[in-house]
Chimera marker file (.cmm) of the C-alpha trace (Angstrom):
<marker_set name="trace">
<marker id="1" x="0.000" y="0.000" z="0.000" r="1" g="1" b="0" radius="0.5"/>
<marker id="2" x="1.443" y="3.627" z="-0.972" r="1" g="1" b="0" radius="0.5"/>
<marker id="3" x="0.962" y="6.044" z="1.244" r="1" g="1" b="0" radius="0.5"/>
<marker id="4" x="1.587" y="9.860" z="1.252" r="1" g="1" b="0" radius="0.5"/>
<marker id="5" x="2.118" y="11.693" z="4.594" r="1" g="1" b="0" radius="0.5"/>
<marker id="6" x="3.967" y="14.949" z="6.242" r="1" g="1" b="0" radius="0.5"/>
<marker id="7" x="6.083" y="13.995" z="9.114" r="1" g="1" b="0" radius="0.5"/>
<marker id="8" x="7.491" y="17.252" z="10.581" r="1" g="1" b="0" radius="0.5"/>
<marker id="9" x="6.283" y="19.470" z="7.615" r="1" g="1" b="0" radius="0.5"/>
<marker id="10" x="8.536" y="16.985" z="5.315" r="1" g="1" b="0" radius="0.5"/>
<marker id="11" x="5.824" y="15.419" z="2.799" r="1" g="1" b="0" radius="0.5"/>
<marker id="12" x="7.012" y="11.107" z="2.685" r="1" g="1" b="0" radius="0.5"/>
<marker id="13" x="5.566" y="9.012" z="0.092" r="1" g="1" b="0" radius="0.5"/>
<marker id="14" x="6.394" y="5.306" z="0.634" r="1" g="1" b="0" radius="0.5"/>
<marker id="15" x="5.053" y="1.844" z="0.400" r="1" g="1" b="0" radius="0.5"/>
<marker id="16" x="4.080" y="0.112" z="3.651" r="1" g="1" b="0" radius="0.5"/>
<marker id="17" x="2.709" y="-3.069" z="5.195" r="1" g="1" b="0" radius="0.5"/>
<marker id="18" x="-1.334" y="-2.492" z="5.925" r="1" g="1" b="0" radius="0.5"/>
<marker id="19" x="-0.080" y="-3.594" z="9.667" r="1" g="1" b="0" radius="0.5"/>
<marker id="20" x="2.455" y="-1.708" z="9.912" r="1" g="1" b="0" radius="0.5"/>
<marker id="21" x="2.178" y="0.811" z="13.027" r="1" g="1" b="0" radius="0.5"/>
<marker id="22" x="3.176" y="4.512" z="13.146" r="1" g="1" b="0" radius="0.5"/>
<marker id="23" x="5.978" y="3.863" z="15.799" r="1" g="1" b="0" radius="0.5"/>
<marker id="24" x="7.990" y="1.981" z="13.763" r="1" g="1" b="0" radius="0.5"/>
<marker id="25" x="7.478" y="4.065" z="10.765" r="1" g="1" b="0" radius="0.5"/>
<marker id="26" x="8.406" y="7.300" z="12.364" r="1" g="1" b="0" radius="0.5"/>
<marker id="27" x="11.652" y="5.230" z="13.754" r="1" g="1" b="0" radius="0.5"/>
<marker id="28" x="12.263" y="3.881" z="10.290" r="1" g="1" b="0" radius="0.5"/>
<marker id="29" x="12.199" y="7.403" z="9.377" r="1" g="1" b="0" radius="0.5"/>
<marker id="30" x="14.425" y="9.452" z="11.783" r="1" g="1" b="0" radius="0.5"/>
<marker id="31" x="12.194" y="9.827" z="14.506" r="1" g="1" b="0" radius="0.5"/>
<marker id="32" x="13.853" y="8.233" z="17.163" r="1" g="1" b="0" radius="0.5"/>
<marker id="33" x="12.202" y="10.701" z="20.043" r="1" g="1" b="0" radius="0.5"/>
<marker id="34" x="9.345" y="8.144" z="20.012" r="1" g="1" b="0" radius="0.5"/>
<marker id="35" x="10.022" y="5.739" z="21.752" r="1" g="1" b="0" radius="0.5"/>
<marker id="36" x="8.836" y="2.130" z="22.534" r="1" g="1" b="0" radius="0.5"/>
<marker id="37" x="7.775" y="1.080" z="26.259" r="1" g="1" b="0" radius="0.5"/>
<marker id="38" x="4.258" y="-0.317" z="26.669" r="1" g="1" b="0" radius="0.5"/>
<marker id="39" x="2.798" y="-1.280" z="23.456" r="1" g="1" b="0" radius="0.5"/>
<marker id="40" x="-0.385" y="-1.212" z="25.175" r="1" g="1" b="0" radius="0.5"/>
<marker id="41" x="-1.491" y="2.126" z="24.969" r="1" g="1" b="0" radius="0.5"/>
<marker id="42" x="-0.643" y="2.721" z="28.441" r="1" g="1" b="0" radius="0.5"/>
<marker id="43" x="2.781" y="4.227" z="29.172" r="1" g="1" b="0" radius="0.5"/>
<marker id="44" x="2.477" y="7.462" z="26.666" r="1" g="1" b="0" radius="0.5"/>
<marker id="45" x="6.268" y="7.321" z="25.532" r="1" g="1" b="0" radius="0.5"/>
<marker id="46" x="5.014" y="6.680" z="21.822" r="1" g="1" b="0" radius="0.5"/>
<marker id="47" x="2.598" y="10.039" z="21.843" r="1" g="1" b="0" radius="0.5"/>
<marker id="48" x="2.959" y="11.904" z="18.556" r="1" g="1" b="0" radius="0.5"/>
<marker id="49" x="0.343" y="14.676" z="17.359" r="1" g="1" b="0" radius="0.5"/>
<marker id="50" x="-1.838" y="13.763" z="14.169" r="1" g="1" b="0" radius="0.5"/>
<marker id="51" x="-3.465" y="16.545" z="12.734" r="1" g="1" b="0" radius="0.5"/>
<marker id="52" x="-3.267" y="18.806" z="16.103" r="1" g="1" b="0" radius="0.5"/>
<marker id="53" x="-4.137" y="16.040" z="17.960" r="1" g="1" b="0" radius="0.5"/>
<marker id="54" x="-2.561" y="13.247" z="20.508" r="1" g="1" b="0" radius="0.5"/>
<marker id="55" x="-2.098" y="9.668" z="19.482" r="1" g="1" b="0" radius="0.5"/>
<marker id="56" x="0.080" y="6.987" z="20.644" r="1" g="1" b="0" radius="0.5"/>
<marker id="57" x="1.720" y="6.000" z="18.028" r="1" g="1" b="0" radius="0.5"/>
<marker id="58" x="2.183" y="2.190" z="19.455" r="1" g="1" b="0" radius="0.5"/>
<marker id="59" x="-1.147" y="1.549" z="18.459" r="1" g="1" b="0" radius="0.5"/>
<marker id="60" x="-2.222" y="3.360" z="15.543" r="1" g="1" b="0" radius="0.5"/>
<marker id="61" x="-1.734" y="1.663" z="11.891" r="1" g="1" b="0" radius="0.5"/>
<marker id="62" x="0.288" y="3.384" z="9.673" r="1" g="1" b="0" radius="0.5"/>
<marker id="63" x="-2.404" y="3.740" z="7.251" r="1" g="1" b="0" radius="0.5"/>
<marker id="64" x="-4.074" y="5.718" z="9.265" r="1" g="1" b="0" radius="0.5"/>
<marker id="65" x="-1.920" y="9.117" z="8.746" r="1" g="1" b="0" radius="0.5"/>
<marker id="66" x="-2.519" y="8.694" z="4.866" r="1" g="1" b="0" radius="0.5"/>
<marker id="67" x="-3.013" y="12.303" z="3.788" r="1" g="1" b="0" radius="0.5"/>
<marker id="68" x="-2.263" y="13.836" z="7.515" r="1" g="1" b="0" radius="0.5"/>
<marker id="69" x="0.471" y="15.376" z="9.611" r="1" g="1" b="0" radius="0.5"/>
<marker id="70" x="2.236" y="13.854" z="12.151" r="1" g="1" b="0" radius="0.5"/>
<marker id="71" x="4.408" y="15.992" z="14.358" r="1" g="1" b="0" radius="0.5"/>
<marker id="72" x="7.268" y="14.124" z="16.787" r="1" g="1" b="0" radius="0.5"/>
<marker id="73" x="9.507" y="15.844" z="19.027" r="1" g="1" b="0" radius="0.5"/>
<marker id="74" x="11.721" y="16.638" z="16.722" r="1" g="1" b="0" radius="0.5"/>
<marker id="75" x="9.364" y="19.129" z="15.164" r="1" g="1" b="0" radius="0.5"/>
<marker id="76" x="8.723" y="20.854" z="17.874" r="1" g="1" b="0" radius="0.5"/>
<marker id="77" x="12.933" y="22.132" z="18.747" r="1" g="1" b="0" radius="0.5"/>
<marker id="78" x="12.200" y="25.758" z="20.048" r="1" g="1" b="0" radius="0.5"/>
<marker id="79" x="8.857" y="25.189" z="22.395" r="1" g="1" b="0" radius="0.5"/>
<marker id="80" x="10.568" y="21.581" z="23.333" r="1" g="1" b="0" radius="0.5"/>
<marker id="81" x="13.937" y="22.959" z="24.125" r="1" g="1" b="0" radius="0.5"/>
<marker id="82" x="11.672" y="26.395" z="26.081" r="1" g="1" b="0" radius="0.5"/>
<marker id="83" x="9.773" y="23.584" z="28.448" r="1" g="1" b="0" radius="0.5"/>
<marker id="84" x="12.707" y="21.005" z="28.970" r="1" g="1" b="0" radius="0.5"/>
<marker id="85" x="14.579" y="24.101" z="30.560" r="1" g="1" b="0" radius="0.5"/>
<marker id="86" x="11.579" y="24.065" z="33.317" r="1" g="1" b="0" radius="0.5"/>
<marker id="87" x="11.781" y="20.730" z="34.046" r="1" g="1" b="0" radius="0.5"/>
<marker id="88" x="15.617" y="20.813" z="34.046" r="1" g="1" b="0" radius="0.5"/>
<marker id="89" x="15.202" y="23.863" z="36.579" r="1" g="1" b="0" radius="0.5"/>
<marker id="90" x="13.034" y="21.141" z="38.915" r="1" g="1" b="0" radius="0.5"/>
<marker id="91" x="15.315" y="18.266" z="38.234" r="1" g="1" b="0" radius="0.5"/>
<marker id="92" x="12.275" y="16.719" z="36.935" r="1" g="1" b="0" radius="0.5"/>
<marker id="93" x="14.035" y="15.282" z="33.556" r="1" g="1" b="0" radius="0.5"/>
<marker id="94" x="15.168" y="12.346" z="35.583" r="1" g="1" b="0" radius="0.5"/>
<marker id="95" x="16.868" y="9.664" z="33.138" r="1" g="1" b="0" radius="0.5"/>
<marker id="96" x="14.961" y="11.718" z="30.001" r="1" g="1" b="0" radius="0.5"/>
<marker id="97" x="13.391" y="8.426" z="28.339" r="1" g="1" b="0" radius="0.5"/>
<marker id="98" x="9.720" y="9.329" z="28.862" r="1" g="1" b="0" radius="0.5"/>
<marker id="99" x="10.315" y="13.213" z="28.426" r="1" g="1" b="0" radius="0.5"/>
<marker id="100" x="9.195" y="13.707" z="24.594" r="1" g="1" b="0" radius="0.5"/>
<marker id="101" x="6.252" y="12.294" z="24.936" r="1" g="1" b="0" radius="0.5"/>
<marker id="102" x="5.431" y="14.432" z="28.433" r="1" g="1" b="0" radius="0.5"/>
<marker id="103" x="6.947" y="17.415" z="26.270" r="1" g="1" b="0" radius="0.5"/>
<marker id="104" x="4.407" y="16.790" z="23.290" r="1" g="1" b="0" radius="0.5"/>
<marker id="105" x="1.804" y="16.053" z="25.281" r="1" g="1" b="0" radius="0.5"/>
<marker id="106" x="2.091" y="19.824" z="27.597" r="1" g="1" b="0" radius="0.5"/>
<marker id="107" x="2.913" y="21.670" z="24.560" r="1" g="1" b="0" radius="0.5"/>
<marker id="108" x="-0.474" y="20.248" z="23.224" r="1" g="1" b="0" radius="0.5"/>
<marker id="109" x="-2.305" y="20.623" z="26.689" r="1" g="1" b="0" radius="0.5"/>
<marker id="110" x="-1.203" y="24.421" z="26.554" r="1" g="1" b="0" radius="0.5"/>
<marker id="111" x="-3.027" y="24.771" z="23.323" r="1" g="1" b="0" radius="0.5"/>
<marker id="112" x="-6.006" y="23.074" z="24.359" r="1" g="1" b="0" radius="0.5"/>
<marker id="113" x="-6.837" y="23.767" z="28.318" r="1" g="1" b="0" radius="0.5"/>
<marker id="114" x="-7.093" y="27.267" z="29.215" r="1" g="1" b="0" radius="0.5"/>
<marker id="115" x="-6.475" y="28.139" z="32.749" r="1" g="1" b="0" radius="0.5"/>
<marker id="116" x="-5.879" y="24.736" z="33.606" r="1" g="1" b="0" radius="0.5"/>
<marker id="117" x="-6.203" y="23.465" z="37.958" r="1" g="1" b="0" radius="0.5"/>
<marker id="118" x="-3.867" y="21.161" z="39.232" r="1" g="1" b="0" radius="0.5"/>
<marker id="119" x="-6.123" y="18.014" z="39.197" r="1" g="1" b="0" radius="0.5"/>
<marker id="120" x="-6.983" y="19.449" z="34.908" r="1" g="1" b="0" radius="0.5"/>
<marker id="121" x="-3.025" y="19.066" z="34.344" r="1" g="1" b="0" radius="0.5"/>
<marker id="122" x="-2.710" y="15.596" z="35.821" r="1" g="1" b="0" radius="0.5"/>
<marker id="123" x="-5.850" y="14.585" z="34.813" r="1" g="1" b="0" radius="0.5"/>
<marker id="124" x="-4.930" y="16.035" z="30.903" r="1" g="1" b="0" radius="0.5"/>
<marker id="125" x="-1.451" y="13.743" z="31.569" r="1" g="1" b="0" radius="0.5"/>
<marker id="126" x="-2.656" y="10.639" z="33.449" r="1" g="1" b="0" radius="0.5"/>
<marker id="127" x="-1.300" y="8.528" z="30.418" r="1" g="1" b="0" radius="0.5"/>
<marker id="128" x="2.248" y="9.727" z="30.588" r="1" g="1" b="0" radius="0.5"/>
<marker id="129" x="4.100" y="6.994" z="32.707" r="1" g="1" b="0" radius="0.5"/>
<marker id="130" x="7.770" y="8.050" z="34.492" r="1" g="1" b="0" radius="0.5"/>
<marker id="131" x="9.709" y="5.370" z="36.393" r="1" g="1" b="0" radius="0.5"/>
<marker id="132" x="11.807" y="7.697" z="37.982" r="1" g="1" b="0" radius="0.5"/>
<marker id="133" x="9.825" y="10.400" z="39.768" r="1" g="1" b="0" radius="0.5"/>
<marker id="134" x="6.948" y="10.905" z="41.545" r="1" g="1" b="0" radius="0.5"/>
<marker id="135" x="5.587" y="13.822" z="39.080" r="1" g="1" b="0" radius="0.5"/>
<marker id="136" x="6.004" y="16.302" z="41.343" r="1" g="1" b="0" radius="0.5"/>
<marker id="137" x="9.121" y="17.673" z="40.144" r="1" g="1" b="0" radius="0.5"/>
<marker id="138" x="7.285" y="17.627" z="37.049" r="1" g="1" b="0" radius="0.5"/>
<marker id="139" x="4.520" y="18.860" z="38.482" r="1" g="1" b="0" radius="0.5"/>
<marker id="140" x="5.926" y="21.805" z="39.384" r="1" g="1" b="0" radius="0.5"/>
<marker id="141" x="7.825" y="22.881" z="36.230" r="1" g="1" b="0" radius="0.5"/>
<marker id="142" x="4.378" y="22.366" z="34.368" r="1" g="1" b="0" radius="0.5"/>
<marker id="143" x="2.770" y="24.714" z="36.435" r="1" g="1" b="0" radius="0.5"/>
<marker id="144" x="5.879" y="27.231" z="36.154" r="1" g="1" b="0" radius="0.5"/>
<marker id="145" x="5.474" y="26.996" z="32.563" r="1" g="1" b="0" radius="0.5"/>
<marker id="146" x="1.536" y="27.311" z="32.599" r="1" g="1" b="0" radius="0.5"/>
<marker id="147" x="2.148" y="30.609" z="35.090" r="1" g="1" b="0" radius="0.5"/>
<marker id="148" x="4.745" y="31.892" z="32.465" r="1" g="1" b="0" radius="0.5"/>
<marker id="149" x="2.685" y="31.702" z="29.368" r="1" g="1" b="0" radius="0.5"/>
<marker id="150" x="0.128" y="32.786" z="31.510" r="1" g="1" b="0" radius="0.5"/>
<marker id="151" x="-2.388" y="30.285" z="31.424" r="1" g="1" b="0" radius="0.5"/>
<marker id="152" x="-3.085" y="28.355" z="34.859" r="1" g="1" b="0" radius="0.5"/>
<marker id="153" x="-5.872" y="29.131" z="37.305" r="1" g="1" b="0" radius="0.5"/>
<marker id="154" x="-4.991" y="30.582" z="40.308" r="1" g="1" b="0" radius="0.5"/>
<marker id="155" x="-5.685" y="28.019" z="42.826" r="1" g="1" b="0" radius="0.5"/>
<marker id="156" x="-7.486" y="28.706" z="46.049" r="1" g="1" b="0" radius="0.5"/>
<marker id="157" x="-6.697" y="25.991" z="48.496" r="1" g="1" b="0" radius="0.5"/>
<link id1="1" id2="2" r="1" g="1" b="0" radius="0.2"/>
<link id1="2" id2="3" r="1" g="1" b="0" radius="0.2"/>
<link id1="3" id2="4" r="1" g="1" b="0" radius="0.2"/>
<link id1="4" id2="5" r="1" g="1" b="0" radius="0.2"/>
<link id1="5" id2="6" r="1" g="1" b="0" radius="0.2"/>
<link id1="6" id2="7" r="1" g="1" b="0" radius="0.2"/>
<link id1="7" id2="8" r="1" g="1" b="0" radius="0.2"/>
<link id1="8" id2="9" r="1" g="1" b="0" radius="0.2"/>
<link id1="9" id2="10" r="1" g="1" b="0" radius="0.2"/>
<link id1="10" id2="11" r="1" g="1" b="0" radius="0.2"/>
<link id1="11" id2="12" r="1" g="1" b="0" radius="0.2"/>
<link id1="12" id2="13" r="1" g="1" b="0" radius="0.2"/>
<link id1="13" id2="14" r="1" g="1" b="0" radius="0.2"/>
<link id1="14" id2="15" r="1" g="1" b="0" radius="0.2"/>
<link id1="15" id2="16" r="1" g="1" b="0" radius="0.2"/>
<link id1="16" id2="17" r="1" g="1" b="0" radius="0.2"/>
<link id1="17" id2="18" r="1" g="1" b="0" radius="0.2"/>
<link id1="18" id2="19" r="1" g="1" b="0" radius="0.2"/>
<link id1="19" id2="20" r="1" g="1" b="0" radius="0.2"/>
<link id1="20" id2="21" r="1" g="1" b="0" radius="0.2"/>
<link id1="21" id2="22" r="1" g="1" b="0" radius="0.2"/>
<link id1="22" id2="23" r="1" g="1" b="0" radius="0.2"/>
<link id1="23" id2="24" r="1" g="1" b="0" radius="0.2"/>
<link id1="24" id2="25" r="1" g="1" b="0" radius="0.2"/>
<link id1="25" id2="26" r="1" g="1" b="0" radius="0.2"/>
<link id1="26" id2="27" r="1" g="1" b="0" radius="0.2"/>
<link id1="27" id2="28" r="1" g="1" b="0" radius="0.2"/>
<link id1="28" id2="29" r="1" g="1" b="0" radius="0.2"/>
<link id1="29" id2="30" r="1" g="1" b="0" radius="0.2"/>
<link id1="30" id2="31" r="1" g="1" b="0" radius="0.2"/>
<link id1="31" id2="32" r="1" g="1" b="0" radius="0.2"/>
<link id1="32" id2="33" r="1" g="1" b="0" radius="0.2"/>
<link id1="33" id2="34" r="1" g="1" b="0" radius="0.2"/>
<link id1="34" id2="35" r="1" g="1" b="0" radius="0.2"/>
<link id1="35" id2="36" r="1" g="1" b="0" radius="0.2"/>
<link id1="36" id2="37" r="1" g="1" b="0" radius="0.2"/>
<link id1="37" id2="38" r="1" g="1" b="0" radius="0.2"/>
<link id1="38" id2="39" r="1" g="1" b="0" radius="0.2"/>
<link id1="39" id2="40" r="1" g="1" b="0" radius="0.2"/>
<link id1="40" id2="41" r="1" g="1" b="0" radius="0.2"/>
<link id1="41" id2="42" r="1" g="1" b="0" radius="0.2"/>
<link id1="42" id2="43" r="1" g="1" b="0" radius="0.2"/>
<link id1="43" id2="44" r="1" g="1" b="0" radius="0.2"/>
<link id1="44" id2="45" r="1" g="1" b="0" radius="0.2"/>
<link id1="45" id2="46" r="1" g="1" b="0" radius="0.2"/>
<link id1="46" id2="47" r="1" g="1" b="0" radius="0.2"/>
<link id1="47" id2="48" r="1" g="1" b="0" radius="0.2"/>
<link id1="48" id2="49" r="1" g="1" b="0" radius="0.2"/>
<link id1="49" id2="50" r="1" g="1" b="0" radius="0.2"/>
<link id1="50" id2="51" r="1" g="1" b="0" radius="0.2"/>
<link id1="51" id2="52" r="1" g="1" b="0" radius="0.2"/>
<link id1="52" id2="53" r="1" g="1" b="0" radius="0.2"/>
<link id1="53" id2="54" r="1" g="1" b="0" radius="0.2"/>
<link id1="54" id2="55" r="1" g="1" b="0" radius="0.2"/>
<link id1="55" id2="56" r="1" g="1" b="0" radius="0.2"/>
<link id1="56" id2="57" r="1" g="1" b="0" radius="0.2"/>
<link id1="57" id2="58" r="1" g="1" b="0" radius="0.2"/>
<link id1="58" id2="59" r="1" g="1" b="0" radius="0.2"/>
<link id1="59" id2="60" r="1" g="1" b="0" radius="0.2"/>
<link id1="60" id2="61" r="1" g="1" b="0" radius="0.2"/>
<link id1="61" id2="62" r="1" g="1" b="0" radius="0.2"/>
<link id1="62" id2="63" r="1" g="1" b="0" radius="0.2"/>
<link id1="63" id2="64" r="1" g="1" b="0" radius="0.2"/>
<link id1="64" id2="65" r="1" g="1" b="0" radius="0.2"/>
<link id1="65" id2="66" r="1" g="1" b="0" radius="0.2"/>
<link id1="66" id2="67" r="1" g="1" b="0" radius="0.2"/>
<link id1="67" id2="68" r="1" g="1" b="0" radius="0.2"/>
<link id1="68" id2="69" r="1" g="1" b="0" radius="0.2"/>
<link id1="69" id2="70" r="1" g="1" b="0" radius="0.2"/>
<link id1="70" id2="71" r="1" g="1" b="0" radius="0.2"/>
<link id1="71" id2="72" r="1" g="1" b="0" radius="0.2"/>
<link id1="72" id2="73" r="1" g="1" b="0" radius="0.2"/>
<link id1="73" id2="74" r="1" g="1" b="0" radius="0.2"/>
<link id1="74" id2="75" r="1" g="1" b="0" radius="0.2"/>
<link id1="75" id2="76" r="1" g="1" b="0" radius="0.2"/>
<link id1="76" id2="77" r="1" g="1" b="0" radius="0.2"/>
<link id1="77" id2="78" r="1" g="1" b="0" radius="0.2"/>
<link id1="78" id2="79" r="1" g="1" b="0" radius="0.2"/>
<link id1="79" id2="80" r="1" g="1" b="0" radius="0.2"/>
<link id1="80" id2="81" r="1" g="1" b="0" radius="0.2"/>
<link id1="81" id2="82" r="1" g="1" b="0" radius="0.2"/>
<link id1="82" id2="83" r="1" g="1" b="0" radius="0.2"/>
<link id1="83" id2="84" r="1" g="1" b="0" radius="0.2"/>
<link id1="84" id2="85" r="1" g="1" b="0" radius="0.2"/>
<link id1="85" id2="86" r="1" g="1" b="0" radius="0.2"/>
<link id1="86" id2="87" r="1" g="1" b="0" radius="0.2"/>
<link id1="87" id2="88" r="1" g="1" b="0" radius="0.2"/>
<link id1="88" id2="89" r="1" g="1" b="0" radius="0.2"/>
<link id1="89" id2="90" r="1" g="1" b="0" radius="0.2"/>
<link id1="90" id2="91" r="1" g="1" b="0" radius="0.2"/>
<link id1="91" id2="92" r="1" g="1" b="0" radius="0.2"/>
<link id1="92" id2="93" r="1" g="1" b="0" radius="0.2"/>
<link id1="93" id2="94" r="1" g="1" b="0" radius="0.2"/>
<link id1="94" id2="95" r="1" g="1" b="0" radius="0.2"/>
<link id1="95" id2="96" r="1" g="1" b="0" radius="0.2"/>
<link id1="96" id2="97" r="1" g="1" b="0" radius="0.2"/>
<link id1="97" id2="98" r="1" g="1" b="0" radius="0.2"/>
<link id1="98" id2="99" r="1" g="1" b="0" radius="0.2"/>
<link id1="99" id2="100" r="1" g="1" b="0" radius="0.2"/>
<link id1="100" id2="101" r="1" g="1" b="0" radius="0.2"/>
<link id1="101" id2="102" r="1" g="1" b="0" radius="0.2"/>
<link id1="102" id2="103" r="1" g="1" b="0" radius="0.2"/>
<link id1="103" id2="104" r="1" g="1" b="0" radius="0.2"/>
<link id1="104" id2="105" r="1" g="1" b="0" radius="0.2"/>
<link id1="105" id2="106" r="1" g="1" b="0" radius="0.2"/>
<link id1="106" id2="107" r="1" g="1" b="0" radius="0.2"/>
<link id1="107" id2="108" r="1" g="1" b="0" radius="0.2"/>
<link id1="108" id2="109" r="1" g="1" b="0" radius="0.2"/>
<link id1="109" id2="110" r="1" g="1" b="0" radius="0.2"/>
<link id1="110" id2="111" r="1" g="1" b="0" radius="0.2"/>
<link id1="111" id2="112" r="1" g="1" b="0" radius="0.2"/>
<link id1="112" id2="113" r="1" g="1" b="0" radius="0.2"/>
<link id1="113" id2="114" r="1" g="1" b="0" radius="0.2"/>
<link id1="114" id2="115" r="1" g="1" b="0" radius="0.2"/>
<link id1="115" id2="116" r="1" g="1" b="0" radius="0.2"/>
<link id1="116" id2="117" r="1" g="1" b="0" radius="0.2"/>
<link id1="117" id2="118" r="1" g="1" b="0" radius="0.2"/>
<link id1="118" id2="119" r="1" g="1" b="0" radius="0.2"/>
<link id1="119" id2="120" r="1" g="1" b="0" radius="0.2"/>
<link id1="120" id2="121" r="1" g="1" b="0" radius="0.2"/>
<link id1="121" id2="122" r="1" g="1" b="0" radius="0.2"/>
<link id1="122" id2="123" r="1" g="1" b="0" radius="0.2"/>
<link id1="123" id2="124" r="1" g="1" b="0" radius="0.2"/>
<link id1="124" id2="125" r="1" g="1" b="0" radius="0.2"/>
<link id1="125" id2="126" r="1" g="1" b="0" radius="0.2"/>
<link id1="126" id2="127" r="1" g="1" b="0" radius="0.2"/>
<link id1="127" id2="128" r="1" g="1" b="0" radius="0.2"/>
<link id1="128" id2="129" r="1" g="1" b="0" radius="0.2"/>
<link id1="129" id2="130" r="1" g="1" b="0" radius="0.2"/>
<link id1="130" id2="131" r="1" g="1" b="0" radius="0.2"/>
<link id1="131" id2="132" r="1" g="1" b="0" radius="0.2"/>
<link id1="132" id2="133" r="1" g="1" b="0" radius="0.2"/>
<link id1="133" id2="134" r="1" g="1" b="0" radius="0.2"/>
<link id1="134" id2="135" r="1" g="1" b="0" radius="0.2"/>
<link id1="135" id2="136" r="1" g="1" b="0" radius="0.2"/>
<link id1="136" id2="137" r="1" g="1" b="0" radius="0.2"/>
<link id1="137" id2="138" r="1" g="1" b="0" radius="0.2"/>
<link id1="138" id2="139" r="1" g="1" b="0" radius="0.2"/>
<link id1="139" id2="140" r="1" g="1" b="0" radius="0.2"/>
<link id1="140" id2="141" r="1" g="1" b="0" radius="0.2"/>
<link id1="141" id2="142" r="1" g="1" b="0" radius="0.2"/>
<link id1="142" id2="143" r="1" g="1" b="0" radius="0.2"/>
<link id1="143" id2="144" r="1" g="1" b="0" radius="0.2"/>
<link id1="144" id2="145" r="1" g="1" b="0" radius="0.2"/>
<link id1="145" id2="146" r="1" g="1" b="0" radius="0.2"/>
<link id1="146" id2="147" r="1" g="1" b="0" radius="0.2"/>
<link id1="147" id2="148" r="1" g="1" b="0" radius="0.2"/>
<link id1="148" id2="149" r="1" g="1" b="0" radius="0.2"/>
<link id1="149" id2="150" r="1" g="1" b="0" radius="0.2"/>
<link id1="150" id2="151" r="1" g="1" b="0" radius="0.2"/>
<link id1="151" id2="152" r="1" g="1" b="0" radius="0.2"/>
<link id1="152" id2="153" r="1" g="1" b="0" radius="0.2"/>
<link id1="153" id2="154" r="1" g="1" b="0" radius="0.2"/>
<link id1="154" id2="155" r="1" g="1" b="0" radius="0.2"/>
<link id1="155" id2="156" r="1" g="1" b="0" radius="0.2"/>
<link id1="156" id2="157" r="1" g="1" b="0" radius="0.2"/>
</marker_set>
């Protein structure tokens, strides 16, 4: 099967397997933020946006992003690099392995939640898995990010 697709603005035409999954072909093709962990649609390490929006990329066929674009990590340098220096600041990076898809996935929520509480962030996040911290670190840059783009509610505890 031929399929045509944009991967980080960059327009790929190739032929493919109709099982073939949209982890491996982003791999195959240079992607290598997206990474493999679960591959049951539970961990969030393979998230990738489709046309705006969050997929894991573990579980979605190939086929699938006929015609759309897909946008890793590595299309998203300058915002990427803006929010890893927050969670750098909170020593909430950790080993790094499940950061691009928590990266995508706040660089998305930004877009989508305005003035989002606490319990909206983690709730927005629940499927992004990290073995090494106990989110708060991350917590905490998120929310220092959100207060410098000026869009979290002011909580009243």
């Amino acid at each position: 099967m031929i399929i045509k697709l944009w991967v980080n603005d960059k327009k790929i035409t190739d032929e493919i397997d109709g099982d073939a999954i949209l982890l491996d072909f982003l791999r195959d093709h240079g992607c290598y933020s997206v990474k493999r962990g679960c591959e049951t649609s539970n961990c969030g390490l393979c998230t990738v946006l489709m046309d705006s929006k969050l997929v894991l990329s573990c579980s979605t066929l190939v086929a699938r992003a006929d015609g759309k674009h897909v946008i890793t990590l590595e299309g998203l340098q300058e915002e990427a690099k803006e929010f890893g220096g927050f969670l750098a600041d909170q020593g909430a990076e950790q080993c790094g392995f499940c950061s691009p898809g928590l990266v995508i996935s706040v660089l998305t929520m930004v877009k989508e939640l305005k003035n989002p509480s606490d319990r909206e962030i983690s709730e927005y996040l629940s499927g992004n898995l990290c073995r090494c911290s106990g989110y708060m670190g991350q917590l905490r840059a998120i929310k220092r990010y959100l207060n410098q783009k000026g869009a979290q509610k002011n909580e009243i505890s």
